[in-house]
N, CA, C and O atoms as CSV, one atom per row, in Angstrom:
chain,resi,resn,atom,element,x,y,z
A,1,UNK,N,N,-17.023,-15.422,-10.707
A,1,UNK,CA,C,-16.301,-14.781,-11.788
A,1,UNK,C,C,-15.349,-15.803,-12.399
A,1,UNK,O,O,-14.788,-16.625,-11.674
A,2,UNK,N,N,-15.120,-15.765,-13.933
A,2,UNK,CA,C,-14.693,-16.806,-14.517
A,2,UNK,C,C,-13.108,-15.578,-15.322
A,2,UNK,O,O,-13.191,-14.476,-15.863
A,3,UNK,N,N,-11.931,-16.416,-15.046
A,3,UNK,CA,C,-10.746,-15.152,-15.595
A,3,UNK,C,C,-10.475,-16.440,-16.856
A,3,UNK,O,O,-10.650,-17.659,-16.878
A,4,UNK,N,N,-9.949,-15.392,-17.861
A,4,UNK,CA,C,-9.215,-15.436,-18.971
A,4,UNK,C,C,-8.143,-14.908,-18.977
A,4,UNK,O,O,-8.381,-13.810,-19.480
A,5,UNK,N,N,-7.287,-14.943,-18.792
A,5,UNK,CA,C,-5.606,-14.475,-18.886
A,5,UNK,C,C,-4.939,-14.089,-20.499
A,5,UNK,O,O,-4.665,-14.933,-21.353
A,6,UNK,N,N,-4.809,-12.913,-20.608
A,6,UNK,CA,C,-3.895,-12.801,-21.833
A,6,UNK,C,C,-2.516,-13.250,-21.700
A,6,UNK,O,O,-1.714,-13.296,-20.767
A,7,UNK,N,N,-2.492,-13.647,-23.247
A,7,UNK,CA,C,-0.861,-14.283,-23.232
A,7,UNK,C,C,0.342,-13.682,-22.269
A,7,UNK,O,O,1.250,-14.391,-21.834
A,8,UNK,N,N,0.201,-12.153,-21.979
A,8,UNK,CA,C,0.871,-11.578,-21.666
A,8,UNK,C,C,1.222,-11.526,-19.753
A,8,UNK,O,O,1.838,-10.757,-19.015
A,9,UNK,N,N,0.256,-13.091,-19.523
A,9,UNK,CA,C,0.530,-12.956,-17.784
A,9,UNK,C,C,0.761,-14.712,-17.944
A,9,UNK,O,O,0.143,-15.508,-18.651
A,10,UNK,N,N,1.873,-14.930,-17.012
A,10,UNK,CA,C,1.995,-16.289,-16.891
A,10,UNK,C,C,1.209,-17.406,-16.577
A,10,UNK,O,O,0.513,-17.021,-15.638
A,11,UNK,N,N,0.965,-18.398,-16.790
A,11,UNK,CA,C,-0.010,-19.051,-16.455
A,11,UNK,C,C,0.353,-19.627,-15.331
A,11,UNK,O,O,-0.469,-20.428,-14.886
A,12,UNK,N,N,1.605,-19.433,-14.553
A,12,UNK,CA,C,1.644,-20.199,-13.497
A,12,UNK,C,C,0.260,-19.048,-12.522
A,12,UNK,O,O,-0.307,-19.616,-11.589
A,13,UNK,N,N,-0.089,-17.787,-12.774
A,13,UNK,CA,C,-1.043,-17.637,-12.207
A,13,UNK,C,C,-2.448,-18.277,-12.051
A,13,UNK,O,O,-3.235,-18.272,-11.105
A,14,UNK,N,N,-2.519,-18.964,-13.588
A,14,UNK,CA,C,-4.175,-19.398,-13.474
A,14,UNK,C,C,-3.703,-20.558,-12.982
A,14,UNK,O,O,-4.629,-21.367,-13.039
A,15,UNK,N,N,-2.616,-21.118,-12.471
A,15,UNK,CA,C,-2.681,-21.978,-11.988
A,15,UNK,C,C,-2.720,-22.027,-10.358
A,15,UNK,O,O,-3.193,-23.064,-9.894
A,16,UNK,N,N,-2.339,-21.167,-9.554
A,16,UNK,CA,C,-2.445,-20.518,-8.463
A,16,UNK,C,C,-3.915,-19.727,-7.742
A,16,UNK,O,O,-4.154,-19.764,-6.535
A,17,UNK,N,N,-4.570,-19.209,-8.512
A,17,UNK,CA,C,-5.899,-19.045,-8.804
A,17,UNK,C,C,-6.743,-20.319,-8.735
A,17,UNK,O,O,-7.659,-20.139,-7.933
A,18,UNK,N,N,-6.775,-21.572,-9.294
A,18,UNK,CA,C,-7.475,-22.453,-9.359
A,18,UNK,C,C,-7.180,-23.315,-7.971
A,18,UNK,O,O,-8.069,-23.991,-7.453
A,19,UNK,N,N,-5.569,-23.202,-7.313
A,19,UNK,CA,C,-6.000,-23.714,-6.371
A,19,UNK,C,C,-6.133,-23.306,-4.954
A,19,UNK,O,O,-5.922,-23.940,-3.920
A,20,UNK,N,N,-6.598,-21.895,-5.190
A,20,UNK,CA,C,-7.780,-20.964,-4.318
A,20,UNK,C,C,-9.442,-20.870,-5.074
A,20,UNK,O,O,-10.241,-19.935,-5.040
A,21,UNK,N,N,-9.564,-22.268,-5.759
A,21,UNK,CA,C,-10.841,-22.230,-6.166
A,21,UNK,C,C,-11.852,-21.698,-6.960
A,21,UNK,O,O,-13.049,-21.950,-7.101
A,22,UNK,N,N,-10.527,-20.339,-7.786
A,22,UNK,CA,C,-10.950,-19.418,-9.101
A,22,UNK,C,C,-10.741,-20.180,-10.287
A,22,UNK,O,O,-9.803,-20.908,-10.614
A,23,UNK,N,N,-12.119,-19.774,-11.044
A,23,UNK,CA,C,-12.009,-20.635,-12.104
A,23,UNK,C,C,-11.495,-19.798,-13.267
A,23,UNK,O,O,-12.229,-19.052,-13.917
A,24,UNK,N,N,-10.039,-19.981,-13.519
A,24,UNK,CA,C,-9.254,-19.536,-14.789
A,24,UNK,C,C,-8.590,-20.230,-15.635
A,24,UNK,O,O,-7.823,-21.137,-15.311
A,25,UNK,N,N,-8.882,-19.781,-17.077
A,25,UNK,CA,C,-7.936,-20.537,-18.097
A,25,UNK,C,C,-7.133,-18.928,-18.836
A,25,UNK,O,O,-7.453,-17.760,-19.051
A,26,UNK,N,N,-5.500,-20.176,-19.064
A,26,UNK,CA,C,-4.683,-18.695,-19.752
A,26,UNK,C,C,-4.594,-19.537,-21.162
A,26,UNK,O,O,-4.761,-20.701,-21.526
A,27,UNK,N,N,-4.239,-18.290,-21.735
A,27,UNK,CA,C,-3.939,-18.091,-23.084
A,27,UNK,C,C,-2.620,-19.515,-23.971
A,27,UNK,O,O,-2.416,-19.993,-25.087
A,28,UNK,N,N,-2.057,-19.637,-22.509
A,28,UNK,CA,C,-0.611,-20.593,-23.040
A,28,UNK,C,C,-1.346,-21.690,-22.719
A,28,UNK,O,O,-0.889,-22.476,-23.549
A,29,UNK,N,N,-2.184,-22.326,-22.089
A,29,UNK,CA,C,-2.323,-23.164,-21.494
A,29,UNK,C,C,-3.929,-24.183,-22.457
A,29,UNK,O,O,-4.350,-25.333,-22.327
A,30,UNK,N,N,-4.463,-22.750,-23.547
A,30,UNK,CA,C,-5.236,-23.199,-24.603
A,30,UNK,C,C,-4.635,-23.025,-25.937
A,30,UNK,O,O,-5.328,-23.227,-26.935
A,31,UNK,N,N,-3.147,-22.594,-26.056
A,31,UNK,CA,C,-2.643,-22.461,-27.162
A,31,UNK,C,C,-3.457,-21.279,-28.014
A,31,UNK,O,O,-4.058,-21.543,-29.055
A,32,UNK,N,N,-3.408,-20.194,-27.547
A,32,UNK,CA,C,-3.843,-18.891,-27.957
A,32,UNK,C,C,-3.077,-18.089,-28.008
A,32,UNK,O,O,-3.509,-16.964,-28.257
A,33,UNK,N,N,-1.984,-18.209,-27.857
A,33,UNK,CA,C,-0.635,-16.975,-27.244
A,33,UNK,C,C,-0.338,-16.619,-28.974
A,33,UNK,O,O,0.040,-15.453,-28.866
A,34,UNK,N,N,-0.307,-16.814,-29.915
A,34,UNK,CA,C,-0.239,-15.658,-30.850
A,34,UNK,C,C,-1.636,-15.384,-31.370
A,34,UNK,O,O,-1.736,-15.031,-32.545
A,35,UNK,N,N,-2.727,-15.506,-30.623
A,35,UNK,CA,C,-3.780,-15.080,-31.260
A,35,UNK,C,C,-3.472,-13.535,-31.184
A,35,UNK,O,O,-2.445,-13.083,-30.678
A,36,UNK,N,N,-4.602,-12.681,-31.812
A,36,UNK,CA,C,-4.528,-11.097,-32.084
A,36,UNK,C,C,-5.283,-10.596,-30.983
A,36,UNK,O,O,-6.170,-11.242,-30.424
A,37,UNK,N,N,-4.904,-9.362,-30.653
A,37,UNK,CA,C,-5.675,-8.956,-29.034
A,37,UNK,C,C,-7.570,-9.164,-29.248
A,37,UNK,O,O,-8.371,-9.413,-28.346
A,38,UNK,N,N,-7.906,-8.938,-30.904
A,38,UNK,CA,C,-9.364,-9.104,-30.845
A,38,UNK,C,C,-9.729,-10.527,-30.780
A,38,UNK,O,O,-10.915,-10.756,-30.541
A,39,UNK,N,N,-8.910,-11.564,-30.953
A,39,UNK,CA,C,-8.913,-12.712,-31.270
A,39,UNK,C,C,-9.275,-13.174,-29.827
A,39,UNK,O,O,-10.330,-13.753,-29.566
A,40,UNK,N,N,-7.898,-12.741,-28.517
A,40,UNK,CA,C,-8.392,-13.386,-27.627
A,40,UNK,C,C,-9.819,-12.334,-26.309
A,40,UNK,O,O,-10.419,-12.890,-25.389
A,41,UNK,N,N,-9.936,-11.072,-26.633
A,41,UNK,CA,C,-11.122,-10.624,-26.244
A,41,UNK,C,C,-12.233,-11.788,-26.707
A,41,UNK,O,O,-12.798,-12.490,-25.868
A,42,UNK,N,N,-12.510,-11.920,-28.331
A,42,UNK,CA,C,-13.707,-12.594,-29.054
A,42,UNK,C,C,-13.506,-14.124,-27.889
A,42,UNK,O,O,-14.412,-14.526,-27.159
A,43,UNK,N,N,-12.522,-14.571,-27.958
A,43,UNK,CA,C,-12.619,-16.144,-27.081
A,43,UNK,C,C,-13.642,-15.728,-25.552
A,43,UNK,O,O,-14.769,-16.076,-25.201
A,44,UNK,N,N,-12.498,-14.752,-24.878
A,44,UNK,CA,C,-13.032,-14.691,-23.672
A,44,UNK,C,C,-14.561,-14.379,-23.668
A,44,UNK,O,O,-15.247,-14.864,-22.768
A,45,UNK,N,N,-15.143,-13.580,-24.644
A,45,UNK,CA,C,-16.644,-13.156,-24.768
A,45,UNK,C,C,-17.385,-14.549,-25.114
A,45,UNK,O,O,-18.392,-14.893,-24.495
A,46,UNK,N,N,-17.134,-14.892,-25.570
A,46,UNK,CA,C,-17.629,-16.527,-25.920
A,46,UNK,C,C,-17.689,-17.561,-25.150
A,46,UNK,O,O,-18.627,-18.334,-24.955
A,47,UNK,N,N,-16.360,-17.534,-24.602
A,47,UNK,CA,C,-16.824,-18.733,-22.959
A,47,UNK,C,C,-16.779,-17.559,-22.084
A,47,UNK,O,O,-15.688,-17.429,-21.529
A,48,UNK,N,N,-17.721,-16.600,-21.780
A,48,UNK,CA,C,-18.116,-15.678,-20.507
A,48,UNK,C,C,-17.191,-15.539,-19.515
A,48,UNK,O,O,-17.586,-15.782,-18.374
A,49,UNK,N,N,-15.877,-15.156,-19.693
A,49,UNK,CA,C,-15.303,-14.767,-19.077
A,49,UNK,C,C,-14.210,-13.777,-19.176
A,49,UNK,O,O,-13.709,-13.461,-20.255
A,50,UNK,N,N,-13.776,-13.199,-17.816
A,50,UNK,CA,C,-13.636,-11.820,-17.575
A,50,UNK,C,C,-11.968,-12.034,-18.542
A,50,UNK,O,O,-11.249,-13.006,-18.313
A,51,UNK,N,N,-11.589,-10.953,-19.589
A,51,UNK,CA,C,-10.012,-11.193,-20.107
A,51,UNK,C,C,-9.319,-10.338,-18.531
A,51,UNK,O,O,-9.965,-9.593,-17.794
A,52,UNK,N,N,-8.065,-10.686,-18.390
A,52,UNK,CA,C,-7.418,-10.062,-17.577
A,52,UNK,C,C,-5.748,-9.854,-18.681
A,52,UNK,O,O,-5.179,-10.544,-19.526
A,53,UNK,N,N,-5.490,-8.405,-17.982
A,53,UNK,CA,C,-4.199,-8.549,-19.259
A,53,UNK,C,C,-3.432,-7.065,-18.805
A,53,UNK,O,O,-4.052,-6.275,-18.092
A,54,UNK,N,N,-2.319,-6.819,-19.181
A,54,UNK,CA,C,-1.308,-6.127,-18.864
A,54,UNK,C,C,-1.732,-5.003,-20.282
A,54,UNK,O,O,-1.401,-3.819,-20.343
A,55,UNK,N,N,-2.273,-5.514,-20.989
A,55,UNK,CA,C,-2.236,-4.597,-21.824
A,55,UNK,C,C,-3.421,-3.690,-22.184
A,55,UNK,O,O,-4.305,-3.870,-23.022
A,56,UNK,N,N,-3.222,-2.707,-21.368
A,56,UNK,CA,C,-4.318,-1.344,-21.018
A,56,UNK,C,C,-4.694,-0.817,-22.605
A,56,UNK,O,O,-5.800,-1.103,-23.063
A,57,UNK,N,N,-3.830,-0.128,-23.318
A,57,UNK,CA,C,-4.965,0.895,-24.335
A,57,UNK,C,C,-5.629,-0.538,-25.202
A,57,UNK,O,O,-6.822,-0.733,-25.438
A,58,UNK,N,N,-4.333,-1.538,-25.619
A,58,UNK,CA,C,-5.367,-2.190,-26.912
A,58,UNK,C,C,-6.831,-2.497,-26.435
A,58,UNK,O,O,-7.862,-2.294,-27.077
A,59,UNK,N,N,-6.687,-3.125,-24.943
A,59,UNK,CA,C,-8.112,-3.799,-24.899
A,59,UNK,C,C,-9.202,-2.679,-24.769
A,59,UNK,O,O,-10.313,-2.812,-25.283
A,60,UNK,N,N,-8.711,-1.223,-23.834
A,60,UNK,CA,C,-9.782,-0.071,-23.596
A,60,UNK,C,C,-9.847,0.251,-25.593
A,60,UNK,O,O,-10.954,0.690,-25.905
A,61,UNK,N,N,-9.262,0.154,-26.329
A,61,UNK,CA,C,-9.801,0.690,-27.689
A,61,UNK,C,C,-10.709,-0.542,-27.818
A,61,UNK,O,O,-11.879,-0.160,-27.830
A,62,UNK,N,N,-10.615,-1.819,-27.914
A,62,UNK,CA,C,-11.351,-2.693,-28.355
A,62,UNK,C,C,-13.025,-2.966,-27.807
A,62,UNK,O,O,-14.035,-3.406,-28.357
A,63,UNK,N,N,-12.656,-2.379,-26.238
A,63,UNK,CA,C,-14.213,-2.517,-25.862
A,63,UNK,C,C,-14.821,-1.740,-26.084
A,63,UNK,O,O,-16.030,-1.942,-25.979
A,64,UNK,N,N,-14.190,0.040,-26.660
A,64,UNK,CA,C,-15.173,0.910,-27.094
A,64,UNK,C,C,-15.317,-0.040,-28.774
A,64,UNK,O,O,-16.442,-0.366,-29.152
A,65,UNK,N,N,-14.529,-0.262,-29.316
A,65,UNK,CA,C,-15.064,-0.911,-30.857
A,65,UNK,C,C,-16.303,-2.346,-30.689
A,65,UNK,O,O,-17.029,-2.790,-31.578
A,66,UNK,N,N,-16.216,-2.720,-29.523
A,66,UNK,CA,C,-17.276,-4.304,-29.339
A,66,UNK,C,C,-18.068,-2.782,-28.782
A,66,UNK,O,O,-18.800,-2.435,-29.709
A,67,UNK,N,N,-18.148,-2.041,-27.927
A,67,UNK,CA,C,-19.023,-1.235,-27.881
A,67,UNK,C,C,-20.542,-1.094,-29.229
A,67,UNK,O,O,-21.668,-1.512,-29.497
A,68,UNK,N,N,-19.632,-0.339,-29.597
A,68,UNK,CA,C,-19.622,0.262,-30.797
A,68,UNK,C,C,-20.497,-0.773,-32.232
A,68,UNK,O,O,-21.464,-0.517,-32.950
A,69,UNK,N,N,-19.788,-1.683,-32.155
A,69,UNK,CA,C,-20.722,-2.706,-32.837
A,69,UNK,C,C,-21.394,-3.800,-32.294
A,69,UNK,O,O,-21.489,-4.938,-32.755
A,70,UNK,N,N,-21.971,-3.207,-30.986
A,70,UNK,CA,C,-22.821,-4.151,-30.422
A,70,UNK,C,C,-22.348,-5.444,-30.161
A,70,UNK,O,O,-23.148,-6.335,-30.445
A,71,UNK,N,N,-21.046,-5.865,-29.603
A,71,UNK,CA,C,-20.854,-6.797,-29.295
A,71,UNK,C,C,-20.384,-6.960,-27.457
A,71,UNK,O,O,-19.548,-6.340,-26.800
A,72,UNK,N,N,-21.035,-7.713,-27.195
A,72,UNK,CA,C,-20.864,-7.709,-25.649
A,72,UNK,C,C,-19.661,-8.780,-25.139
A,72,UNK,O,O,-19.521,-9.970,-25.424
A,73,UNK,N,N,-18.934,-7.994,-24.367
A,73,UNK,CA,C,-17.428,-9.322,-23.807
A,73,UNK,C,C,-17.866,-9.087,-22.291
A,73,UNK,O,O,-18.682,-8.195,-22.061
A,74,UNK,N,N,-17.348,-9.862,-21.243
A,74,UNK,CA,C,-17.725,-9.726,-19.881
A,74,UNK,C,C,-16.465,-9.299,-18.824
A,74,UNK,O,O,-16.168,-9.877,-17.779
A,75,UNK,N,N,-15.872,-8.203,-19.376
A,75,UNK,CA,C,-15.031,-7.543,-18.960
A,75,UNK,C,C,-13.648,-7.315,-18.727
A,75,UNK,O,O,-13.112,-8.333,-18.290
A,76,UNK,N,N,-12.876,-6.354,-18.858
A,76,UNK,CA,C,-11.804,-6.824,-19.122
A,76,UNK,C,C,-11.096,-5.926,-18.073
A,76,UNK,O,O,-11.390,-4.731,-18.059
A,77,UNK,N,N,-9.965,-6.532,-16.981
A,77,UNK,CA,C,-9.451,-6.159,-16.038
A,77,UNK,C,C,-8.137,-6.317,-16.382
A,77,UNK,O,O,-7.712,-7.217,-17.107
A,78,UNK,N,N,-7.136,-4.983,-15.592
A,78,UNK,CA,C,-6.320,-4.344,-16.438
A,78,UNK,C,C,-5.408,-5.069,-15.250
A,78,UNK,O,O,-6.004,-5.538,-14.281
A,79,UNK,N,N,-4.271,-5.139,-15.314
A,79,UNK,CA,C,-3.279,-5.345,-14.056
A,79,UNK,C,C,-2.315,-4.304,-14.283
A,79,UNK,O,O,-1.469,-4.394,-15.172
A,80,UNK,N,N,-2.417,-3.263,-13.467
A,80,UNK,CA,C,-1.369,-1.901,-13.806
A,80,UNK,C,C,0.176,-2.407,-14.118
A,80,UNK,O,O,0.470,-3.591,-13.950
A,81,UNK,N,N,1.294,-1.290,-14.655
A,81,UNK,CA,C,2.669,-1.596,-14.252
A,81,UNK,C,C,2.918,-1.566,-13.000
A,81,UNK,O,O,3.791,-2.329,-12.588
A,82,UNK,N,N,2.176,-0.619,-11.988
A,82,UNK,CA,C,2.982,-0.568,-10.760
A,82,UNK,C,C,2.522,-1.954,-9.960
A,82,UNK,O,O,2.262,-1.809,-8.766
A,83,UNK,N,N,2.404,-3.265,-10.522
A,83,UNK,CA,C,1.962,-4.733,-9.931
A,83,UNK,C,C,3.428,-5.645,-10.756
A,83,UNK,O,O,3.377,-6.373,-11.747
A,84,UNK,N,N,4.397,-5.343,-10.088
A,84,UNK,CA,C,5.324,-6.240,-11.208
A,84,UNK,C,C,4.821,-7.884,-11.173
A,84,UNK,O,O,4.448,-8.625,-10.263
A,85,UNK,N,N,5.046,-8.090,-12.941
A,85,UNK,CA,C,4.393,-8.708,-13.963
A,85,UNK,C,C,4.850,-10.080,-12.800
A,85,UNK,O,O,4.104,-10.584,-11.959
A,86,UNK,N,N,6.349,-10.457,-13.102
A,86,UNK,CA,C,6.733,-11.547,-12.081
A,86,UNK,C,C,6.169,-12.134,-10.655
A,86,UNK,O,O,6.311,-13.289,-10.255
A,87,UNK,N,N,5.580,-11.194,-10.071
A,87,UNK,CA,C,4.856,-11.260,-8.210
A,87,UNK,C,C,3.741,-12.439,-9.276
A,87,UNK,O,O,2.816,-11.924,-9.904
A,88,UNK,N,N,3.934,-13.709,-9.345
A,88,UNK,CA,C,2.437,-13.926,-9.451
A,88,UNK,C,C,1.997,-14.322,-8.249
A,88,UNK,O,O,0.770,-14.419,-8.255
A,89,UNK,N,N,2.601,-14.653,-6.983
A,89,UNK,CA,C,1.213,-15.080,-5.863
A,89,UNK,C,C,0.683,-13.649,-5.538
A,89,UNK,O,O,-0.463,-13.637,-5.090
A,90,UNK,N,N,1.310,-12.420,-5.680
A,90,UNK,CA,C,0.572,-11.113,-5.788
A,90,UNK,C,C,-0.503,-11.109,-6.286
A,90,UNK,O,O,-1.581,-10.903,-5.730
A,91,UNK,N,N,-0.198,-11.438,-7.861
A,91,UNK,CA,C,-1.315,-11.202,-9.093
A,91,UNK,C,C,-2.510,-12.504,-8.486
A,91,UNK,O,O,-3.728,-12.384,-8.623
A,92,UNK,N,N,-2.099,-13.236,-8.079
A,92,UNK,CA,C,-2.909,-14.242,-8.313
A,92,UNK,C,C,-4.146,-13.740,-6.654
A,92,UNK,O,O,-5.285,-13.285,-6.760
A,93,UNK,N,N,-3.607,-13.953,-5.688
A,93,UNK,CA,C,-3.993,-12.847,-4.423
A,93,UNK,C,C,-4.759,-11.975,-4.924
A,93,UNK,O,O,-5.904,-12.374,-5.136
A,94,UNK,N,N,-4.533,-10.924,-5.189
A,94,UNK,CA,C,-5.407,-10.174,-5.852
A,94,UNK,C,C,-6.764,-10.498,-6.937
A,94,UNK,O,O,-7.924,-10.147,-6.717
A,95,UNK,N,N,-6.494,-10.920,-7.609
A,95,UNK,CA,C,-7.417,-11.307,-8.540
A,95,UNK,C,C,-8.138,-12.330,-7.560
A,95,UNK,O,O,-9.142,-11.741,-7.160
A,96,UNK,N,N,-8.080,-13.590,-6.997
A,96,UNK,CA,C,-8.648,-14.011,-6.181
A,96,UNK,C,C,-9.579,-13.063,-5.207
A,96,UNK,O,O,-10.764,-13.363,-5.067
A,97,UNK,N,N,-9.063,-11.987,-4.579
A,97,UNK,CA,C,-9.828,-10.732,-3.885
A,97,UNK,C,C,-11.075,-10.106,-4.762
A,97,UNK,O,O,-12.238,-9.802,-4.497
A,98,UNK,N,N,-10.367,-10.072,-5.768
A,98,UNK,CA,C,-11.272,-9.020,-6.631
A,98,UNK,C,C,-13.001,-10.335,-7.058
A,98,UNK,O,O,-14.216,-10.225,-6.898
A,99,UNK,N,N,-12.022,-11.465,-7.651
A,99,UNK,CA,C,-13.417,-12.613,-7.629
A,99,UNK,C,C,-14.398,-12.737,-6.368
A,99,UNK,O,O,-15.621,-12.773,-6.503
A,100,UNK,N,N,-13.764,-12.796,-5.164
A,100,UNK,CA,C,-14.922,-12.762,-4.229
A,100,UNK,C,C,-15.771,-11.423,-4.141
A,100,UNK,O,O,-16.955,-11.567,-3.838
A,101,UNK,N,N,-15.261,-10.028,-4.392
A,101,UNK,CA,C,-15.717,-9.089,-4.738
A,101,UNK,C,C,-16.594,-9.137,-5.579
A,101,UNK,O,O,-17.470,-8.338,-5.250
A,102,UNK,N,N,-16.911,-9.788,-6.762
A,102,UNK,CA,C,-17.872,-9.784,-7.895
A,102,UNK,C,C,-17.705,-11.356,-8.124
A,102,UNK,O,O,-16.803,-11.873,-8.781
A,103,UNK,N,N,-18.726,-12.012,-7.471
A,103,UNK,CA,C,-18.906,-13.171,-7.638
A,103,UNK,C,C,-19.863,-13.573,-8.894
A,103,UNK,O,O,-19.991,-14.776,-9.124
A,104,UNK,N,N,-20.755,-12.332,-9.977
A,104,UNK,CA,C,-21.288,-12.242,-10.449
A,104,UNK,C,C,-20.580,-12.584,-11.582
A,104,UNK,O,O,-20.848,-13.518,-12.338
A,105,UNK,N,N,-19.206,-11.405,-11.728
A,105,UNK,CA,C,-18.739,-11.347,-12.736
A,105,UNK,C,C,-18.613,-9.781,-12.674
A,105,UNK,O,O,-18.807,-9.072,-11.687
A,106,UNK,N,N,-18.147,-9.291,-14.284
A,106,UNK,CA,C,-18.374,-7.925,-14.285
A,106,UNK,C,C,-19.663,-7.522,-15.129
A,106,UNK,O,O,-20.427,-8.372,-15.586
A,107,UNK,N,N,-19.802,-6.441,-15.262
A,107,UNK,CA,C,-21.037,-6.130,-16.179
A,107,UNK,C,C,-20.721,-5.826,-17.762
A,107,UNK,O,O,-20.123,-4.751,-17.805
A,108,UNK,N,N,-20.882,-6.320,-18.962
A,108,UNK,CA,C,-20.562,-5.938,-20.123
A,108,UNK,C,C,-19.887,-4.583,-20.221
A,108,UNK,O,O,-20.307,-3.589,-19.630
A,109,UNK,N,N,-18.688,-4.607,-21.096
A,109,UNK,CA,C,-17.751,-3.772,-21.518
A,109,UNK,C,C,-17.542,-3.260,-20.226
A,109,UNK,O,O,-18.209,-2.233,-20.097
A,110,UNK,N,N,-16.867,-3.550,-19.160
A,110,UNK,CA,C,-16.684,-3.047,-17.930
A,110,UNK,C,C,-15.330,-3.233,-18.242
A,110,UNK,O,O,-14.964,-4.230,-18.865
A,111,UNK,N,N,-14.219,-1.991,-17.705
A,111,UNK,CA,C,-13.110,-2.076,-17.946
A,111,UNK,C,C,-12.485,-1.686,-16.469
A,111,UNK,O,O,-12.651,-0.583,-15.948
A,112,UNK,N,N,-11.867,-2.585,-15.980
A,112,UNK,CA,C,-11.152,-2.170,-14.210
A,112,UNK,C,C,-9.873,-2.624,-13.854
A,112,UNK,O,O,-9.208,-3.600,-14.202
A,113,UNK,N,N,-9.692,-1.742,-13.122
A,113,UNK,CA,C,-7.819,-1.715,-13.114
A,113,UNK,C,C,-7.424,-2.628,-11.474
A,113,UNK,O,O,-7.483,-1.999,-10.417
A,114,UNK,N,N,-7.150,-3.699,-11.490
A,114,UNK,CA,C,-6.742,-4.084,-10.430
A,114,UNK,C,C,-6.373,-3.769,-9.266
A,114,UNK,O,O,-6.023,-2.627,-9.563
A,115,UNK,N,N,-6.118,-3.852,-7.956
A,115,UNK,CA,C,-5.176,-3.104,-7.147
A,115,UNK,C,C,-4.561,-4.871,-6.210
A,115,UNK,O,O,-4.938,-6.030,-6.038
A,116,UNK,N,N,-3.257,-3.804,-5.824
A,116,UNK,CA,C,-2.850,-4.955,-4.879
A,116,UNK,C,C,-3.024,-5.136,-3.622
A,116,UNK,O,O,-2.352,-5.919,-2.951
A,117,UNK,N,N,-4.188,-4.238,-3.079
A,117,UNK,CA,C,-4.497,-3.759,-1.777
A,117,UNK,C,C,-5.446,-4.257,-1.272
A,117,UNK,O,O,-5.797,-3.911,-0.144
C-alpha cells in the first residue's frame, strides 16, 4: 500500500512511516498544501495511492462524485477526531498496521476509517 497524506496531517508522519518501510509522500513535502481537496484526491489517483486525511465529508462527497463520473482513486482513509491530530507515532503506528493489513492496497473508491487499535 502506497499513502498520500493530505495537507491536513503532518508530514513528520510520512516521515515516520517510511522509516517502518511504508511508502508515503505528504502534501507539504510535494508542495500541494493549497491544492483543492479534488486537486489532491486527482494527484493521489494518478500516482496510485491511498489519500489519507482528517477530512471525512469533503473526501466521502468526492468519491461518490469520481464515483459518479467514472473516475477511479485508490482509496481514501479517514483518520477519525477521536485519534488526536498531534500523536503522530500513533498515526503513523497505525497506518503502518493498517498497510500490512492490505498490502494490496485498497479497492477503488474504498472509503475507511482508521482505528488506533
Amino acid at each position: 500500500m502506497k499513502y498520500y497524506l493530505d495537507e491536513d496531517l503532518s508530514p513528520r508522519i510520512a516521515e515516520l512511516l517510511r522509516k517502518r518501510g511504508v511508502d508515503c509522500k505528504s502534501a507539504h513535502e510535494i508542495r500541494m498544501v493549497q491544492a483543492t481537496d479534488l486537486e489532491q484526491l486527482m494527484f493521489a489517483a494518478g500516482k496510485k495511492r491511498c489519500l489519507v486525511t482528517r477530512n471525512r465529508d469533503d473526501f466521502i462527497r468526492l468519491t461518490v462524485q469520481f464515483f459518479n463520473d467514472h473516475l477511479q482513486h485508490c482509496g481514501v482513509l479517514i483518520i477519525p477526531h477521536t485519534i488526536p491530530g498531534d500523536q503522530f507515532s500513533l498515526i503513523a503506528k497505525a497506518l503502518a498496521a493498517y498497510a500490512r493489513k492490505h498490502p494490496k492496497g485498497m479497492h477503488p473508491y474504498t472509503i475507511d476509517f482508521l482505528t488506533s487499535g
